[in-house]
N, C-alpha and C positions, 0 to 999 in steps of 0.2 A: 212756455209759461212766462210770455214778458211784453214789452212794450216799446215805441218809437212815432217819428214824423214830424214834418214842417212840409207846410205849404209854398211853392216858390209861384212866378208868375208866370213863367213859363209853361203850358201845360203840360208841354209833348216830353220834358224832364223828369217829370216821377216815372212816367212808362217806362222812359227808356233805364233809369236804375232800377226800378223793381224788374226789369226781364234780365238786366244784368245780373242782379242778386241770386233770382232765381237757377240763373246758367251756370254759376259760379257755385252752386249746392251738389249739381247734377243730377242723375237720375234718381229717385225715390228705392228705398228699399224694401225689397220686397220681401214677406214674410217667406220662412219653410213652411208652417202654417199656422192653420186660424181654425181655433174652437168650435166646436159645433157650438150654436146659439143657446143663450140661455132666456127666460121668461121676458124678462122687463128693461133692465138696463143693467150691463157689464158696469164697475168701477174701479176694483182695486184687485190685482194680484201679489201673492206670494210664491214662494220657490221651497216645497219640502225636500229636501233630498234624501232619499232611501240607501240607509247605510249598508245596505246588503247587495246592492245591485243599482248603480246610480243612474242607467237607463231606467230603471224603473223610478223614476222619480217626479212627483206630481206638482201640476200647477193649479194652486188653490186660489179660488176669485167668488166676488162678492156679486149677487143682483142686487141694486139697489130699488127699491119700492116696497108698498106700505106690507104686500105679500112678499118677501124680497125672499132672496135664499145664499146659503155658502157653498159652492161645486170644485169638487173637483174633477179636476184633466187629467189624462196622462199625456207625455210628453206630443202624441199625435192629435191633441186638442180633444179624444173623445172626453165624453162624459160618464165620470166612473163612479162618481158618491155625489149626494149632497145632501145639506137640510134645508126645508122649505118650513115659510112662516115667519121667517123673522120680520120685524118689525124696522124696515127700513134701514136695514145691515149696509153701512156706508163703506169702509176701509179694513182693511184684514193684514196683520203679519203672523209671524210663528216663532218659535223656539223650541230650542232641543233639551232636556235633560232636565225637568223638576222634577222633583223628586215628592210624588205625590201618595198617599196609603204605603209609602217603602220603597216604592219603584220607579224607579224614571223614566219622564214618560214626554215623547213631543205634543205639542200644544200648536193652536191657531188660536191668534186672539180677535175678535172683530167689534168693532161698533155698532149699535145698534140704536138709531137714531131716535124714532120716537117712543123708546121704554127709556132713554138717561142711563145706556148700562156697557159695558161690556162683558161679551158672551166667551166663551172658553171651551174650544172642541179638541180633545186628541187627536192624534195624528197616526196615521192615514185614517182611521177609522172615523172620524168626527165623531165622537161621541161627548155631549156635553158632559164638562169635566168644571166649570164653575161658572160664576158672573158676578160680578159686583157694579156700584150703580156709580155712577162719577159725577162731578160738578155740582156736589152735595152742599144745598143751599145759598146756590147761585140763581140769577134770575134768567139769565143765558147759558143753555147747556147745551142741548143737542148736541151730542156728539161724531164727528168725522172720521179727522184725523185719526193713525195709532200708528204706533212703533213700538218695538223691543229690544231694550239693552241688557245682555249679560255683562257682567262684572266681569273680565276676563282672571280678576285675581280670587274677590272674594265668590262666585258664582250665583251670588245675588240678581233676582231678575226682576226687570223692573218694565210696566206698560208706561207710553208715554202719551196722552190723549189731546187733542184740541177738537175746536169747536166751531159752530157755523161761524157764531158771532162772537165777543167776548170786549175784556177791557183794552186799554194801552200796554198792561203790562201785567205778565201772572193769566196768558191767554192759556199756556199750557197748564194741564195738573202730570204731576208723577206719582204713578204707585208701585210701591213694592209688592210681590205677588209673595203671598204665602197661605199656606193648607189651613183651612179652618172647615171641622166636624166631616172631613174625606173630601171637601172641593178645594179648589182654587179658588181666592179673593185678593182683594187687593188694598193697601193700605194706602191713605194718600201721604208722600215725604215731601212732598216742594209743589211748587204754581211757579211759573217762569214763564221769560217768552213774550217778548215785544210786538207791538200790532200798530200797522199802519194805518186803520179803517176804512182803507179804501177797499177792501171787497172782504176778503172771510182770508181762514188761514185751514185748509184742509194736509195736504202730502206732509209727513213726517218721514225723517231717513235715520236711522242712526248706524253710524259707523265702531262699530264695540272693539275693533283691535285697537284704529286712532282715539277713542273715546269722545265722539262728537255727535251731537245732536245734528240737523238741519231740517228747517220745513219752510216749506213755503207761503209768504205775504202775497197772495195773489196778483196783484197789481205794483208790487214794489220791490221784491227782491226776497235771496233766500238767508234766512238767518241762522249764525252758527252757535252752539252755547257748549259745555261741556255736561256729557253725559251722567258722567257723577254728582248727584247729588253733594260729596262730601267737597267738591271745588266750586260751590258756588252759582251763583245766578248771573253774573255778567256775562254782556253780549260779546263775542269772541271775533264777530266780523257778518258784512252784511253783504252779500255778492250777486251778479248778473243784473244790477238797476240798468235799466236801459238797454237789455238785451234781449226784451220778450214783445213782440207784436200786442201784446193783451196781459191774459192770466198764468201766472208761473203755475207750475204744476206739476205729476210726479217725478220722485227724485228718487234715482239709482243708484248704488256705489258699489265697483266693480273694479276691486283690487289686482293690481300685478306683480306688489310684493306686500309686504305689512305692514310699511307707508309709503307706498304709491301705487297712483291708478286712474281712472277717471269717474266723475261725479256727471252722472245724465240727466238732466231736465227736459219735461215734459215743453216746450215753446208751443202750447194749447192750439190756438188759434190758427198757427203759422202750418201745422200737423210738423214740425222740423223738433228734435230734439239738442239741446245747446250742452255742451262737453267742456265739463271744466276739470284742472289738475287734482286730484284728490289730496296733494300732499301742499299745495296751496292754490285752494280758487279764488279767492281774491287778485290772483295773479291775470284773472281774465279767464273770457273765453276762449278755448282753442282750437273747437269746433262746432260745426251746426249739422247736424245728419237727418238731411230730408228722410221721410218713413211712410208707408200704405197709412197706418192707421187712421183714423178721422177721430179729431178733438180729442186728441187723448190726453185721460184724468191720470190714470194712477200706471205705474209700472214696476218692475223687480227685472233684477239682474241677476244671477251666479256666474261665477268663474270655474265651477266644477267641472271636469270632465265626466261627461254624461252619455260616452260612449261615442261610437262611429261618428255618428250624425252629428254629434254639438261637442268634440272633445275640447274647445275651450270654453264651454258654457253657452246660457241663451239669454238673450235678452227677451222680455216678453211687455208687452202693452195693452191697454186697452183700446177697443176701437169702437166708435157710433156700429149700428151693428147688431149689436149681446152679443160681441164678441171679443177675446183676446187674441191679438195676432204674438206667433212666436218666431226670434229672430236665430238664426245661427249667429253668436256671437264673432265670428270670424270675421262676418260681412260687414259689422258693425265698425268694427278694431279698422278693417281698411280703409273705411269711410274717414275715422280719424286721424288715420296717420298720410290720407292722402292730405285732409286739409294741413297737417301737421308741416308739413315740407314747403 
């Protein structure tokens, strides 16, 4: 997800850095596997994890089109649920524990581009459980982007949305989700969120232990805010300018303790994903890990132990395709610590 170049007069000079660049990434990583296909076009994945058996635990991802739908995986990429008909279902996250009719219950939340809404499935079951409509009397809405912060103290939970298009400032809205007549909806608390107008601003990340926002300015870099609405709308730091061949894109955060880790971006164009410090990205990039996938938009990480096969977790992405490629987290981790050295 990013950008670079100059023209020298030399011709045979760019060749020869870009085959050095590329030598110096190494070989591409290649998935454990890849989703069966879905209808239209793959964009955004989530990571449920099943608190009863975390091998069992599924990868939830979006088709985007005007028939579009939400599927779920299991970890071997089959196709095990989904709903079909949504109406241009763009980004998808989750959360564990509201507390909806008494009982608490996991959720996926997803955007839903041309109704202005987001839609609300429990989990694993997807069974619609609410929607509310966003960017309420705005003249640019379409919604993308989404993310979900829980309150680690008060367990307040909050959607965070953006948009194709939008202003300089107050691109994002946040809403508090609360139960109204047995559904989920959502309250709008704050608009935030600086915009460069060079392209749209879709991937949202948030980090609920550090309490940080980040999403991505497509063409210009990824912006940090605080997650709490009660700390304010000041921009907190703006990181990776001049690190992305093109469009920044999804963004991963995959903890190693409960403030440290690495923060993954999508390098779009490049198919390379770019590795920043979780406990300060501003400090640069520290890694670039070449990947199969093609053009990838959206992705998710866990650090769960997920059994035999992924006992540090998986990374998983999107790929041109209809499909999600899934990574052993292991192969990932080596990829960075080889550049690391």
């Amino acid at each position: 997800m990013k950008k670079v170049n100059y023209i020298i007069a030399l011709s045979v000079l760019p060749f020869v850095l870009n085959c050095t660049g590329q030598s110096q990434l190494g070989k591409k990583l290649k998935p454990s596997a890849i989703t069966e296909t879905v209808v239209h076009d793959t964009d955004d994945p989530a990571i449920w994890i099943n608190p009863q058996d975390a091998s069992k635990s599924i990868i939830i991802g979006t088709d985007k089109d005007t028939d579009g739908g939400l599927y779920a995986f299991d970890l071997d990429g089959k196709i095990i649920n989904k709903v079909v008909g949504l109406k241009r279902p763009n980004n998808v996250d989750l959360e564990y524990g509201f507390t909806l009719n008494g009982k608490k219950i996991d959720f996926a939340a997803v955007t839903e581009r041309e109704t202005n809404k987001v839609k609300l499935y429990s989990l694993p079951d997807l069974k619609e459980v609410g929607e509310f409509s966003v960017f309420d009397g705005e003249t640019e809405r379409g919604p993308m982007g989404i993310s979900i912060y829980k309150n680690p103290q008060t367990e307040e939970i909050f959607v965070i949305a953006g948009r194709k298009s939008g202003p300089s400032d107050g691109y994002l809205w946040q809403y508090k989700l609360v139960e109204k007549d047995g559904k989920i909806t959502g309250e709008v608390v704050r608009k935030f969120g600086k915009y460069s107008g060079l392209k749209e601003i879709e991937s949202i990340a948030v980090d609920d232990e550090m309490g940080y926002i980040y999403y991505s300015d497509e063409q210009f870099g990824v912006h940090q805010y605080y997650a709490d609405p009660a700390k304010g709308n000041e921009e907190l730091a703006v990181f990776g300018k001049g690190d992305f061949k093109s469009d920044v894109e999804g963004i991963s955060i995959y903890p190693t303790s409960s403030n440290t880790g690495y923060i993954l971006v999508s390098n779009q164009q490049k198919d390379t994903f770019n590795v920043y410090l979780r406990e300060n990205p501003s400090k640069g990039m520290i890694a670039e890990i070449p990947v199969s996938t093609k053009e990838s938009d959206g992705s998710e990480v866990t650090n769960v132990n997920l059994g035999s096969k992924y006992p540090k977790g998986i990374f998983v992405a999107m790929s041109n395709g209809r499909v999600f490629h899934i990574y052993d987290w292991r192969n990932v981790e080596e990829k960075i610590k080889a550049h690391m050295k």
